[in-house]
C-alpha positions as CSV (number, residue, x, y, z in Angstrom):
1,X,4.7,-6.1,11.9
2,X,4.8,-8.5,9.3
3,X,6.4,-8.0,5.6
4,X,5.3,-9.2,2.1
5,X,5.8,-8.6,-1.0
6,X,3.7,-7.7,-4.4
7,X,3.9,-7.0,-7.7
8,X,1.9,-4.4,-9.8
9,X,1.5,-3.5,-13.7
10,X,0.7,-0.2,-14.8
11,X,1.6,1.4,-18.4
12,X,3.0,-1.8,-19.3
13,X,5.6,-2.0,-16.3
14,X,6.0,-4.5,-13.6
15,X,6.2,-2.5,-10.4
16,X,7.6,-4.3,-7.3
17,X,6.6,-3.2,-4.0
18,X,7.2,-4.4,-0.1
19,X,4.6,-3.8,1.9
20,X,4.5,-3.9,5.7
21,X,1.7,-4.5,7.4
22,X,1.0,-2.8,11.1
23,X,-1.6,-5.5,12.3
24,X,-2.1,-4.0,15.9
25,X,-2.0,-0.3,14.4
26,X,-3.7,2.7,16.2
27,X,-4.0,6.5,16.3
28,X,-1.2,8.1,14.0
29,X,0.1,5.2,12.3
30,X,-1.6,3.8,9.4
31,X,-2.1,0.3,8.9
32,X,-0.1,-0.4,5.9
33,X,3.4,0.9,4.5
34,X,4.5,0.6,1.1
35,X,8.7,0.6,0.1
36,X,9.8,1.0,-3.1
37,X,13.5,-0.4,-3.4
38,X,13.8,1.5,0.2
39,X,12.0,4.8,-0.3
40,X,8.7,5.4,1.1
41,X,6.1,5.2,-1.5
42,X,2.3,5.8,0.4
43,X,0.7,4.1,3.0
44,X,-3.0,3.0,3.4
45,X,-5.9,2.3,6.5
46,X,-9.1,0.5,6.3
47,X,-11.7,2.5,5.0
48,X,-15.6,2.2,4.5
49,X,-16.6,-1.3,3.5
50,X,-13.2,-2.6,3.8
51,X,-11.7,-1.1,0.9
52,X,-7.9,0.7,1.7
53,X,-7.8,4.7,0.9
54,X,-4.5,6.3,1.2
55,X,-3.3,7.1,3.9
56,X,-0.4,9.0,3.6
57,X,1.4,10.3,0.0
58,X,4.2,11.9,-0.5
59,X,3.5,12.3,-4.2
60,X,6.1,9.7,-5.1
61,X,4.1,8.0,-7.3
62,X,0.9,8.7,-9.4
63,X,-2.6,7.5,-7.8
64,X,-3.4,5.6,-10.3
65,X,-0.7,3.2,-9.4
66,X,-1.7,3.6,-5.6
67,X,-4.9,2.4,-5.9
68,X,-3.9,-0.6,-8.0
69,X,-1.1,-1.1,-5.1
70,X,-4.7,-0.9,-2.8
71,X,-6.3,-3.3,-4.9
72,X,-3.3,-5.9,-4.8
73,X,-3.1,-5.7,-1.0
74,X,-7.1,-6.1,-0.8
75,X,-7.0,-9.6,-2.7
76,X,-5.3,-10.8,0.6
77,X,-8.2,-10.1,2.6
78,X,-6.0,-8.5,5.3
């Protein structure tokens, strides 16, 4: 598992995120995790043509912000 970190803005706030990646994931366990000072916020897999779909959502947070959270983790080309 490795750990990073990434900001995101939406309705004019910074949003700061850790994100854990599950390089070797399988089966139940989605690729990525995202933390939100501690709490779980969503978590995304690989989907068609490489782009991230959620995974799993808790309805924490609104989409909106979870696909700009997708689109962050995407400019890493993980």
């Amino acid at each position: 598992m490795e750990l990073f970190e990434i900001s995101v803005s939406y309705k004019n706030e910074n949003h700061h995120f850790e994100v854990r990646d599950y390089m070797h994931h399988e089966g139940e366990q989605c690729k990525f995790e995202i933390y939100k000072q501690g709490t779980f916020i969503a978590s995304f897999e690989p989907g068609p043509h490489k782009h991230l779909q959620i995974c799993k959502n808790p309805g924490i947070e609104k989409e909106k912000l979870l696909n700009l959270i997708a689109d962050q983790i995407e400019t890493y080309n993980i």
